[in-house]
PASEBA-1860 file (N, C-alpha, C; in nm, 3 decimals):
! residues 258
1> XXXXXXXX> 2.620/-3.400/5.276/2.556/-3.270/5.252/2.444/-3.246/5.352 ~ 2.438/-3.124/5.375/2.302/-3.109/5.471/2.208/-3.085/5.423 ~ 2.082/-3.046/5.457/1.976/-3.034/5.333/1.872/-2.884/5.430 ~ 1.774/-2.826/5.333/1.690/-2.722/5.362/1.753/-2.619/5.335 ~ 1.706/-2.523/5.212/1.735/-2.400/5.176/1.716/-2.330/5.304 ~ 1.615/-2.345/5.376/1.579/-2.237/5.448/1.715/-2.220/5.568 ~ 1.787/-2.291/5.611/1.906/-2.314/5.704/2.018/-2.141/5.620 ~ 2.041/-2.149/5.501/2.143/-2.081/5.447/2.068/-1.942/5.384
9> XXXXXXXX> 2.167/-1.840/5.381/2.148/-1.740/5.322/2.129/-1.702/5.187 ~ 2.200/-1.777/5.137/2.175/-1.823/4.935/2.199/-1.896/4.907 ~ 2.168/-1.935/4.838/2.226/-2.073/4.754/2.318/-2.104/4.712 ~ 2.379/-1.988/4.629/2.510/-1.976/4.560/2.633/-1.864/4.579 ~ 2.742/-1.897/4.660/2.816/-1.739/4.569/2.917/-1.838/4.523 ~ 2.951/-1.691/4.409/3.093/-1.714/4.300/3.164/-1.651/4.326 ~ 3.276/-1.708/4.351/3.421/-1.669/4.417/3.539/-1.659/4.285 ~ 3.548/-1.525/4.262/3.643/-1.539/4.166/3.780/-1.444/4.178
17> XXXXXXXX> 3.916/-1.469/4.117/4.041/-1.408/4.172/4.062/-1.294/4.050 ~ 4.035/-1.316/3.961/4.066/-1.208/3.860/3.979/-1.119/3.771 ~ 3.967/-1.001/3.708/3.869/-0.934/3.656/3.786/-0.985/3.538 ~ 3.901/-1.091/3.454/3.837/-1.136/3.360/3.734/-1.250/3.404 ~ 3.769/-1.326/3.510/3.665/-1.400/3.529/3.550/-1.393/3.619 ~ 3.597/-1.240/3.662/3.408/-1.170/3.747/3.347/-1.128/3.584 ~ 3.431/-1.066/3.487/3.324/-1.077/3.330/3.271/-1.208/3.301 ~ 3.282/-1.314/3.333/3.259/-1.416/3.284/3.129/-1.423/3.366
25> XXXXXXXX> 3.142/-1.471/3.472/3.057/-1.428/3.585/2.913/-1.354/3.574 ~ 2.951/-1.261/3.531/2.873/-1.097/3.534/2.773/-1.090/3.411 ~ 2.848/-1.189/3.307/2.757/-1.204/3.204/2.638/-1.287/3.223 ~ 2.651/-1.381/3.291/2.556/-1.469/3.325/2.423/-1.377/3.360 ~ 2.401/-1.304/3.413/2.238/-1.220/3.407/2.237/-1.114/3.381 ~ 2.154/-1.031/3.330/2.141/-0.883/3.285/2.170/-0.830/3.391 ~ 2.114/-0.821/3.551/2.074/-0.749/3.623/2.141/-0.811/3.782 ~ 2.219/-0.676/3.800/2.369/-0.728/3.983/2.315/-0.601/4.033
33> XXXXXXXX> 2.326/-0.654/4.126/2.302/-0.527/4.284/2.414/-0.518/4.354 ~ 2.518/-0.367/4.359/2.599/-0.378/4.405/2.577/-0.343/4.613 ~ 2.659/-0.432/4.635/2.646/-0.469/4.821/2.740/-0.373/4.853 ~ 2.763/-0.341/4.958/2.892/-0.243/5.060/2.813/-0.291/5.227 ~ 2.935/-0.274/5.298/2.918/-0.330/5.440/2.980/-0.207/5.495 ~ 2.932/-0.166/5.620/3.032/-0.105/5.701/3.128/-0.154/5.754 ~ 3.248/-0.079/5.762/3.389/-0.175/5.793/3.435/-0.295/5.712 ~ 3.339/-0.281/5.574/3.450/-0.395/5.502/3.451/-0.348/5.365
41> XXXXXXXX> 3.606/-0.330/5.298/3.632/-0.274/5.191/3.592/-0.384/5.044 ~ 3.531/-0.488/5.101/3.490/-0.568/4.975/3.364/-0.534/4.899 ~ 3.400/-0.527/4.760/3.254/-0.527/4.699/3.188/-0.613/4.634 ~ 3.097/-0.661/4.669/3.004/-0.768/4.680/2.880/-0.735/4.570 ~ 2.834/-0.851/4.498/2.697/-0.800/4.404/2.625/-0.910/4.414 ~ 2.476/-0.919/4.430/2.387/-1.012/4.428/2.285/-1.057/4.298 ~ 2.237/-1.083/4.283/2.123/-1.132/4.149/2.019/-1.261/4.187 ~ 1.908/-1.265/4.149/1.845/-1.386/4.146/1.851/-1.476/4.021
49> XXXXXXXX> 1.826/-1.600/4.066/1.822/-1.711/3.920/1.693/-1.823/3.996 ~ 1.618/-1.807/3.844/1.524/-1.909/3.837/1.526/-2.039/3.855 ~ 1.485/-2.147/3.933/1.498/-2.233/3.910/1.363/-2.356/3.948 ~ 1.280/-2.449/3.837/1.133/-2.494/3.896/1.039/-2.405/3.941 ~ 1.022/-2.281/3.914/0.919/-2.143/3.943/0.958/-2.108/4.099 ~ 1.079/-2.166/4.119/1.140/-2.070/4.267/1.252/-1.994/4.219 ~ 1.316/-1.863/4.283/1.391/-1.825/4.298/1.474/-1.800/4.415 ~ 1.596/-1.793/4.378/1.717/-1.806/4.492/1.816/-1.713/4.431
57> XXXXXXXX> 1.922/-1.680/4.569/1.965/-1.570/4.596/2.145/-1.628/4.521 ~ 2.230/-1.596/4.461/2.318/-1.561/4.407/2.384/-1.452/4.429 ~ 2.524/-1.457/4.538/2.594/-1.323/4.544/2.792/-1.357/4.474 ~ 2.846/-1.236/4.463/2.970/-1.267/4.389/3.033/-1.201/4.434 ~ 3.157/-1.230/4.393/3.289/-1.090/4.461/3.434/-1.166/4.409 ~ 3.520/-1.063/4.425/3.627/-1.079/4.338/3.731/-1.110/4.445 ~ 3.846/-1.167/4.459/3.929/-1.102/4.546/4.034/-0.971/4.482 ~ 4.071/-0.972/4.617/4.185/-0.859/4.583/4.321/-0.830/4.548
65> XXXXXXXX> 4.370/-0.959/4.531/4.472/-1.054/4.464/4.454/-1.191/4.445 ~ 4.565/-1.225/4.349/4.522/-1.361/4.334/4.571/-1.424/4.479 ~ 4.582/-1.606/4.423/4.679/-1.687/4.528/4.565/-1.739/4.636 ~ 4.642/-1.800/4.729/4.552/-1.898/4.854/4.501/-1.774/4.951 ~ 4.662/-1.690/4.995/4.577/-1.650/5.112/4.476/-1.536/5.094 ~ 4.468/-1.468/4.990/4.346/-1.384/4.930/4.216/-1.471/4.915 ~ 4.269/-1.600/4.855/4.109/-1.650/4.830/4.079/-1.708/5.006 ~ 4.133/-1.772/5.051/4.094/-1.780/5.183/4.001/-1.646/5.266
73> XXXXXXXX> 4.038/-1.565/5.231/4.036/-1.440/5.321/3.909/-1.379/5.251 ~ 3.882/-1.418/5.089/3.731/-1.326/5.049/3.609/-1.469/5.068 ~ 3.663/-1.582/5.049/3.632/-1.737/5.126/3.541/-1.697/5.250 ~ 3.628/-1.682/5.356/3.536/-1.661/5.474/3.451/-1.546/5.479 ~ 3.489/-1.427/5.410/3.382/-1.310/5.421/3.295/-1.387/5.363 ~ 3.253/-1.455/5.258/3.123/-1.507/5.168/3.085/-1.564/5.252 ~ 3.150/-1.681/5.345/3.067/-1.757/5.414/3.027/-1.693/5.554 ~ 3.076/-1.630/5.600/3.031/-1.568/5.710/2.938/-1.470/5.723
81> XXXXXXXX> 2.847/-1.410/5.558/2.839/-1.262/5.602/2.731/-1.321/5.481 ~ 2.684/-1.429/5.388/2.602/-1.476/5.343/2.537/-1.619/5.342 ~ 2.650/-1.714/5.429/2.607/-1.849/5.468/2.539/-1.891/5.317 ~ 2.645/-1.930/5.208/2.581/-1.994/5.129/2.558/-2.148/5.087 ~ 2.471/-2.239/5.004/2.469/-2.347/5.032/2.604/-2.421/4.954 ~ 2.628/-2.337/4.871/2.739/-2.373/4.757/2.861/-2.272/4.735 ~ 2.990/-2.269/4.774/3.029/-2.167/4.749/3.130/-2.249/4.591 ~ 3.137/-2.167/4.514/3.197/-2.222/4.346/3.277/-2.112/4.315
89> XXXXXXXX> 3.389/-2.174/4.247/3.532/-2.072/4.224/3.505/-2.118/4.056 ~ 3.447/-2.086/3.954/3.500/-2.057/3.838/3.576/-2.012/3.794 ~ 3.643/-1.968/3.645/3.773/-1.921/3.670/3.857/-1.999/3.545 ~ 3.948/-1.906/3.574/4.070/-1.964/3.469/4.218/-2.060/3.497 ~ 4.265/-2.207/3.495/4.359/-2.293/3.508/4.440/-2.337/3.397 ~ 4.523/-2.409/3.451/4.634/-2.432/3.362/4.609/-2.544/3.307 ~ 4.538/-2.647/3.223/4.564/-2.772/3.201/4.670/-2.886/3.191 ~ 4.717/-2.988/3.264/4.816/-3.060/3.243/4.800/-3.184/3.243
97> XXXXXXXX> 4.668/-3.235/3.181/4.601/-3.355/3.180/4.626/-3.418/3.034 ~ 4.575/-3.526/3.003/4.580/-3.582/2.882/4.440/-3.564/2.800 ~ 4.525/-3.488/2.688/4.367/-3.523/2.599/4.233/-3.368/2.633 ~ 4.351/-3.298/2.641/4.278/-3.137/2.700/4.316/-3.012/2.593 ~ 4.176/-2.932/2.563/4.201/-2.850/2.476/4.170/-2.735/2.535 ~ 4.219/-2.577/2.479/4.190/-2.449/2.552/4.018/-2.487/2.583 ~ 3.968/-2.385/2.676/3.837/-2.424/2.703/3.776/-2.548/2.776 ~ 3.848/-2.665/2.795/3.790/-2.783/2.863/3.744/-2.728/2.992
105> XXXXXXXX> 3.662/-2.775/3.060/3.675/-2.727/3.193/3.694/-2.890/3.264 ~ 3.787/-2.828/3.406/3.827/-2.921/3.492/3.772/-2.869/3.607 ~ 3.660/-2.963/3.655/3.566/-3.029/3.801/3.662/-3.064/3.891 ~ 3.695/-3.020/4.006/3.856/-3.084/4.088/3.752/-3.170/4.152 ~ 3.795/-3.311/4.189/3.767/-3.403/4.261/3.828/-3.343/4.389 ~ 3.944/-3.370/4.361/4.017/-3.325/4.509/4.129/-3.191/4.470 ~ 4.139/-3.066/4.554/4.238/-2.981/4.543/4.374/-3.069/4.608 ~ 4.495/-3.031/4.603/4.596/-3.069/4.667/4.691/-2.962/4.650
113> XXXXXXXX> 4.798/-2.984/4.758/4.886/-2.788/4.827/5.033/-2.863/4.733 ~ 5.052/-2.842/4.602/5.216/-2.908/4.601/5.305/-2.827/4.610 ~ 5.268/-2.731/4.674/5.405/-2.604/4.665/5.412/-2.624/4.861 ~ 5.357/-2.720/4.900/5.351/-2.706/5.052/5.495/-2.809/5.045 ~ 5.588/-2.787/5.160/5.739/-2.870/5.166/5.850/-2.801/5.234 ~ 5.952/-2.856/5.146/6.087/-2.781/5.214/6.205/-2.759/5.097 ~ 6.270/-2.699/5.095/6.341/-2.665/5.004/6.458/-2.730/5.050 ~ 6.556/-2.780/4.996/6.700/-2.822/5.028/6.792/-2.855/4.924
121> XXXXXXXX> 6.932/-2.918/5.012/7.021/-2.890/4.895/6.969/-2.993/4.788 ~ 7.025/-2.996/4.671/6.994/-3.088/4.604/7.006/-3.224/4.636 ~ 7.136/-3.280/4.704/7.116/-3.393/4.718/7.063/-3.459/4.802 ~ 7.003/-3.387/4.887/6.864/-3.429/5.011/6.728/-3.436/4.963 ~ 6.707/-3.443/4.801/6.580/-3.440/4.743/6.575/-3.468/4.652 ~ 6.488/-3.576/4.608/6.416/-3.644/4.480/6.376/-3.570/4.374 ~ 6.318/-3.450/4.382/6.270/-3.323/4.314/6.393/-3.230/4.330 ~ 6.470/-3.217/4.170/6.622/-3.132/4.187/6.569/-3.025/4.061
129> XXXXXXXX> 6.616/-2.883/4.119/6.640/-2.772/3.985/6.752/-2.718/4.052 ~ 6.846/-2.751/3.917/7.008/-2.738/3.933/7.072/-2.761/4.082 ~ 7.079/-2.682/4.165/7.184/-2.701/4.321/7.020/-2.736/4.446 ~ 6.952/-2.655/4.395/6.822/-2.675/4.492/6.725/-2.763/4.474 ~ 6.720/-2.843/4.584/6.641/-2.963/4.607/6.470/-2.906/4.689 ~ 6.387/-3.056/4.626/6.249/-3.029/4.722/6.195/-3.130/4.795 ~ 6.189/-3.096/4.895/6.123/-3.199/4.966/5.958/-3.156/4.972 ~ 5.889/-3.272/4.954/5.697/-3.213/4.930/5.637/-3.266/5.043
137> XXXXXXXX> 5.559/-3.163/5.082/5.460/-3.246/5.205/5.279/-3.171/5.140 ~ 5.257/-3.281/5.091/5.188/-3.220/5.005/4.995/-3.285/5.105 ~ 4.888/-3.149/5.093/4.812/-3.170/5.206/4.691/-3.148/5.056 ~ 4.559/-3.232/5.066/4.498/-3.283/5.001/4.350/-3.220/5.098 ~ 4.241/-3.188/5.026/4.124/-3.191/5.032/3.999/-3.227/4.907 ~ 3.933/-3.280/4.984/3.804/-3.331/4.862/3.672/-3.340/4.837 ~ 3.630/-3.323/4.751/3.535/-3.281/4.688/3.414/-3.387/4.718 ~ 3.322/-3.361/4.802/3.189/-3.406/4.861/3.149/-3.497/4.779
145> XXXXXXXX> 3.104/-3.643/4.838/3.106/-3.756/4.732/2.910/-3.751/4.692 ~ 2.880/-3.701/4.725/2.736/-3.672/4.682/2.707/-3.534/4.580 ~ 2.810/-3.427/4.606/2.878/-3.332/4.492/2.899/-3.433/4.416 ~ 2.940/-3.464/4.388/3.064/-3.518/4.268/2.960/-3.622/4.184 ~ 2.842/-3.700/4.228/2.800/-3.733/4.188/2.687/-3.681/4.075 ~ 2.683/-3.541/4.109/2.543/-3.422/4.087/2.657/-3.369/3.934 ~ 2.804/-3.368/3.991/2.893/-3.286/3.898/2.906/-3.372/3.767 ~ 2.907/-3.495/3.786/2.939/-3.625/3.647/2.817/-3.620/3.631
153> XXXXXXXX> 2.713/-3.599/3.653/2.563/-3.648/3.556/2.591/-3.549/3.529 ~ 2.603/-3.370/3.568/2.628/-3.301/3.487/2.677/-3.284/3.323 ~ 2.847/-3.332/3.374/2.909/-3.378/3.256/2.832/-3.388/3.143 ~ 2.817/-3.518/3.191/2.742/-3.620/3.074/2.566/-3.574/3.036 ~ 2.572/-3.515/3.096/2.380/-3.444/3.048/2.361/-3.402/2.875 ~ 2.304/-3.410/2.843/2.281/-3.351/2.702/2.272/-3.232/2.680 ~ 2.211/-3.132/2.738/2.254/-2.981/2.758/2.382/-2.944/2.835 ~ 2.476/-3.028/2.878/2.614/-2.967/2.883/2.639/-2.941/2.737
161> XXXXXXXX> 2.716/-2.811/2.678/2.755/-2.796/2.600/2.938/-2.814/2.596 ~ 3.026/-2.816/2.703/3.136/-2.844/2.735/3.199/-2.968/2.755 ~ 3.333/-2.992/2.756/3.435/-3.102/2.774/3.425/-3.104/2.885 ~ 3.439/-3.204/2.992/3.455/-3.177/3.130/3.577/-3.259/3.211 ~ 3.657/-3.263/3.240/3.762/-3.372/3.297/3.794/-3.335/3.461 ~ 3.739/-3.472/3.491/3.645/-3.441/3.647/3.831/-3.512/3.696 ~ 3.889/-3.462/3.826/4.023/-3.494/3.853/4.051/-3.398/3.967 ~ 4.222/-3.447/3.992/4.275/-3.354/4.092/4.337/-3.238/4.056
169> XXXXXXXX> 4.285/-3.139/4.104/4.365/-2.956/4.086/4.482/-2.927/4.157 ~ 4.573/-2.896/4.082/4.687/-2.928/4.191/4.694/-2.747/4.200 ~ 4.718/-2.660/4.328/4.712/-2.588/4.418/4.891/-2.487/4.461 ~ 4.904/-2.399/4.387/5.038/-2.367/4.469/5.017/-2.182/4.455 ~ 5.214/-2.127/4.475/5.160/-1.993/4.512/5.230/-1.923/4.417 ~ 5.263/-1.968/4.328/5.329/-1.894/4.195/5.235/-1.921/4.040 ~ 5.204/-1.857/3.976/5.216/-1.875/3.827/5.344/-1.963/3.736 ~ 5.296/-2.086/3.703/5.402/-2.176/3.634/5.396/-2.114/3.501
177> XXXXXXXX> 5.486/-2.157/3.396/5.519/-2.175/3.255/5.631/-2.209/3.270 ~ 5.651/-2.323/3.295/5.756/-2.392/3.290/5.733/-2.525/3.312 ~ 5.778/-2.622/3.206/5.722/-2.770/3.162/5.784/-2.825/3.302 ~ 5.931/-2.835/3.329/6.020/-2.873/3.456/5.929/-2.873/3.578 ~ 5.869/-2.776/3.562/5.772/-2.769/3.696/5.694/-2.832/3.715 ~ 5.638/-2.879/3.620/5.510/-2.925/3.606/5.572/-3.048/3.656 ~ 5.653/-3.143/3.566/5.677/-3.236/3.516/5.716/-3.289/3.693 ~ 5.849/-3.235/3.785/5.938/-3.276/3.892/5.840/-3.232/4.026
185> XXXXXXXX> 5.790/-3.123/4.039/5.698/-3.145/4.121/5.530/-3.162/4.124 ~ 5.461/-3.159/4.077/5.320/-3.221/4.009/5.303/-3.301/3.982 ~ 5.348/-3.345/3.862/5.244/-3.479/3.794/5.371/-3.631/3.907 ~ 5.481/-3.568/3.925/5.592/-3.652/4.027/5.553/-3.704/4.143 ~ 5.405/-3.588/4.165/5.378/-3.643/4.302/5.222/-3.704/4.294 ~ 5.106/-3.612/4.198/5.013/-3.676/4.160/5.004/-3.708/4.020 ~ 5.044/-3.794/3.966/5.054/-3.797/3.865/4.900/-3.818/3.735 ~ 4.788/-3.805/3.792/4.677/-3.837/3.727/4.628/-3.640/3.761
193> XXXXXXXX> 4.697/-3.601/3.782/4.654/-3.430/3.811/4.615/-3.354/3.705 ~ 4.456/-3.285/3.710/4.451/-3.251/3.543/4.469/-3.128/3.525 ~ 4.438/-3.034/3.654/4.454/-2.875/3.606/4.577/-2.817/3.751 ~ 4.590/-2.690/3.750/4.681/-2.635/3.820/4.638/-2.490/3.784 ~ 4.616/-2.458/3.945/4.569/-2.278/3.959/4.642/-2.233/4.056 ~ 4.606/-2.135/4.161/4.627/-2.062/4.314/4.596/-2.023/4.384 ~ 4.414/-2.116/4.368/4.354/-2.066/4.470/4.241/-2.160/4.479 ~ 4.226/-2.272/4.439/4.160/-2.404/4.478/4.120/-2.437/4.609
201> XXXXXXXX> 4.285/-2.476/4.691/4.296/-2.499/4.833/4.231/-2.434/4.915 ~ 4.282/-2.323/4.862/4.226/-2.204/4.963/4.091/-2.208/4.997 ~ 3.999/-2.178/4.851/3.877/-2.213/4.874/3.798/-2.345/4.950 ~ 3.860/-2.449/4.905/3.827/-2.541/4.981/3.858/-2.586/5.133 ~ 3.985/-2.541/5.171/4.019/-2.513/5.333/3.938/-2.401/5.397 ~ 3.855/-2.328/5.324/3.819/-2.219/5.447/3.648/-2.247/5.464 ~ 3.617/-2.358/5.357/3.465/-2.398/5.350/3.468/-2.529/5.464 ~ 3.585/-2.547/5.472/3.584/-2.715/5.550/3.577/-2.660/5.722
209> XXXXXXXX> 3.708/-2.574/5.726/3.719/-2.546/5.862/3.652/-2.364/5.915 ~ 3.513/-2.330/5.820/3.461/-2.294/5.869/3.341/-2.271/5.983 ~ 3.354/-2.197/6.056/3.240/-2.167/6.218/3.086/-2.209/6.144 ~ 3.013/-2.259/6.230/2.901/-2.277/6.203/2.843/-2.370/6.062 ~ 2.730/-2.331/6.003/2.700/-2.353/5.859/2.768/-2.371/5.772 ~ 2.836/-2.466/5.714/2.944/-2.485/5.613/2.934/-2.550/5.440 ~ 2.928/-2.424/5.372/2.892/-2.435/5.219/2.959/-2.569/5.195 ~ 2.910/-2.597/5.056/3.005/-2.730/4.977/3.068/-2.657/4.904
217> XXXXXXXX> 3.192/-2.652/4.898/3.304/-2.602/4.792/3.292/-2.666/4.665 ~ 3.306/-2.606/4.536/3.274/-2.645/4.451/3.431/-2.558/4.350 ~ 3.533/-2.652/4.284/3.581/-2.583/4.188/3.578/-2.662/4.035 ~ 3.535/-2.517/3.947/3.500/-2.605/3.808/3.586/-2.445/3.742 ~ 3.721/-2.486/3.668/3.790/-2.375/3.588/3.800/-2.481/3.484 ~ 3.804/-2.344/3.369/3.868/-2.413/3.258/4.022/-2.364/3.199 ~ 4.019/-2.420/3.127/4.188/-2.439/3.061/4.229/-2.328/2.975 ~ 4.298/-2.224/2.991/4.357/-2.074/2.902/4.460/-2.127/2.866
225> XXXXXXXX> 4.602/-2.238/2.934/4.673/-2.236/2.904/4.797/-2.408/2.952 ~ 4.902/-2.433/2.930/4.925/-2.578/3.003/5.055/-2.500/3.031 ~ 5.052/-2.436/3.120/5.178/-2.437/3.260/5.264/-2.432/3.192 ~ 5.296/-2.412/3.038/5.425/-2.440/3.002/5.505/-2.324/2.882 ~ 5.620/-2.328/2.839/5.677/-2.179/2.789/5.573/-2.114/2.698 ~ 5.474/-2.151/2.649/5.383/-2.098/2.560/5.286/-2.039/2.624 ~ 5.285/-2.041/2.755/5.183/-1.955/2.850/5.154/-1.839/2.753 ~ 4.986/-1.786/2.759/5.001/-1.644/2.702/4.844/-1.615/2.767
233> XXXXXXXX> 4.806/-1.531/2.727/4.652/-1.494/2.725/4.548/-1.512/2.709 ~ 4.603/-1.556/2.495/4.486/-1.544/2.454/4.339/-1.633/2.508 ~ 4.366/-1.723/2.535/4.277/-1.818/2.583/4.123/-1.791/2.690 ~ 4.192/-1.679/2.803/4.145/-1.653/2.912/4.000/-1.596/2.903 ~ 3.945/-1.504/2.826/3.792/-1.483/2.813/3.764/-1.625/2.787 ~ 3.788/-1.671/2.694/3.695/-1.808/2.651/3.666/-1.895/2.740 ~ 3.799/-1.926/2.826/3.762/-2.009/2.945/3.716/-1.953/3.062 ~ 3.737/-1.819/3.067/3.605/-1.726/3.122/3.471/-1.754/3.123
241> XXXXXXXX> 3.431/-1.778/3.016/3.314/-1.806/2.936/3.238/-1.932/2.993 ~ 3.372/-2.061/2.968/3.327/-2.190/2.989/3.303/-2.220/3.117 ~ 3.415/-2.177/3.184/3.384/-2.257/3.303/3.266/-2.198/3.381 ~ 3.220/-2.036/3.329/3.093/-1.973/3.447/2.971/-2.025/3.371 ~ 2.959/-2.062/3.250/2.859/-2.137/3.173/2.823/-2.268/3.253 ~ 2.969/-2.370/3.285/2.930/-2.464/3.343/2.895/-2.467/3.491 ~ 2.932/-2.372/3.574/2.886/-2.334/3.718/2.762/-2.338/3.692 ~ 2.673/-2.229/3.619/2.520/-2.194/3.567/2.468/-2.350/3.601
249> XXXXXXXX> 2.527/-2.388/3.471/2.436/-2.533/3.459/2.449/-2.615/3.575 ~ 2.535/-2.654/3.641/2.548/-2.680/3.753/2.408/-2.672/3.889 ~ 2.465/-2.486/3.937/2.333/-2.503/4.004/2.172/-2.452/3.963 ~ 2.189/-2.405/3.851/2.035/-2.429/3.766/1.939/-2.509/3.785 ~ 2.071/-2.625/3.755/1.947/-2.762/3.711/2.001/-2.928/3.786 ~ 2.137/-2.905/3.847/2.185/-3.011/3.868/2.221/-3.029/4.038 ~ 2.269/-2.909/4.076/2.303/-2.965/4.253/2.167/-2.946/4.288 ~ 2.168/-2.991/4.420/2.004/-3.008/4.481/2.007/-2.853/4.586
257> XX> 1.905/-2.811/4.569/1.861/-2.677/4.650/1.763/-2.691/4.733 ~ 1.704/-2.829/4.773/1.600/-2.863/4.867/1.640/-2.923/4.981
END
């Protein structure tokens, strides 16, 4: 990690893909300032948060679809156009871990791409649905080992009010509900994998191989649903709720801002 607020433009932005979880987001302070740029159709909102009788700068934005290459693409506007020290994707995932209830939130240790590969006939691949085979070339990034250390005392703090299951996010470009999926390419290839979203990677590839000043990627979603035929909704405010609750606490009181 590098150190000195004064190097970055804020401290924090929140990077989020869907409307319900900029509400989640949005609840967190009374009071957003909406941003506009010339020549860029994104809309951007800022806020301050207290922290030790200093305050620091907090900006947010939604993308404009879900998936990698959207979050990549509102990814680099944040970092390029606010240089923040932390950029954090809260948000809503699929759980496919052991011992996980709606609401848990999952801390990715490491994102990983499992929809990255080749498709073939079936019998050229280990991973078969019916005639079509997969071959995986599956590409891995990870989560800052001085992060990760700030993220488990988290956890375990006494004012966490949440479950936390700190692990690998597995990363692709479809919406699953389907157990098969899960089961032949995921847990087949990482098998200790606790959540599954579509836009993890993304975030974390565009913080790594960004120009200049480069935020720490941070993803903490919680669980609406487990990838499988029972997919539904209801879940999604709540883990709305949880996982931007646990971002809060996060950089409130726990990553370092000095």
């Amino acid at each position: 990690m590098t150190g000195g607020m004064e190097q970055y433009g804020c401290a924090v932005a929140l990077q989020t893909a869907v409307s319900i979880e900029t509400a989640g987001v949005m609840r967190l302070y009374g009071e957003w300032r909406t941003l506009h740029y010339p020549g860029d159709s994104q809309i951007y909102y800022e806020t301050e948060f207290e922290r030790d009788g200093k305050h620091f700068r907090l900006v947010t934005a939604q993308q404009e679809e879900m998936g990698m290459p959207a979050a990549v693409s509102l990814s680099h506007k944040l970092i390029e156009r606010f240089r923040p020290r932390y950029l954090i994707m809260p948000g809503i995932a699929a759980g496919i871990g052991a011992e996980q209830i709606f609401g848990d939130v999952i801390a990715a240790d490491t994102v990983w791409n499992y929809s990255y590969g080749k498709f073939v006939s079936a019998d050229e691949a280990g991973i078969q649905f019916g005639t079509v085979g997969f071959l995986p070339r599956p590409t891995s990034l990870y989560l800052d080992k001085e992060v990760e250390r700030y993220v488990r005392r988290a956890a375990k703090a006494p004012d966490n009010e949440f479950h936390v299951h700190i692990g690998p996010m597995a990363c692709g470009t479809a919406v699953v509900s389907n157990s098969e999926v899960v089961e032949k390419q995921v847990r087949a290839q990482f098998p200790l994998t606790a959540g599954l979203d579509m836009e993890s990677y993304g975030v974390f590839y565009a913080a790594r191989h960004a120009s200049g000043l480069k935020p720490e990627p941070v993803v903490v979603k919680s669980i609406c649903d487990f990838a499988d035929e029972g997919k539904n909704h209801i879940y999604q405010k709540f883990a709305s709720f949880t996982s931007s609750e646990f971002a809060r606490l996060l950089y409130e009181k726990y990553l370092p801002l000095e």
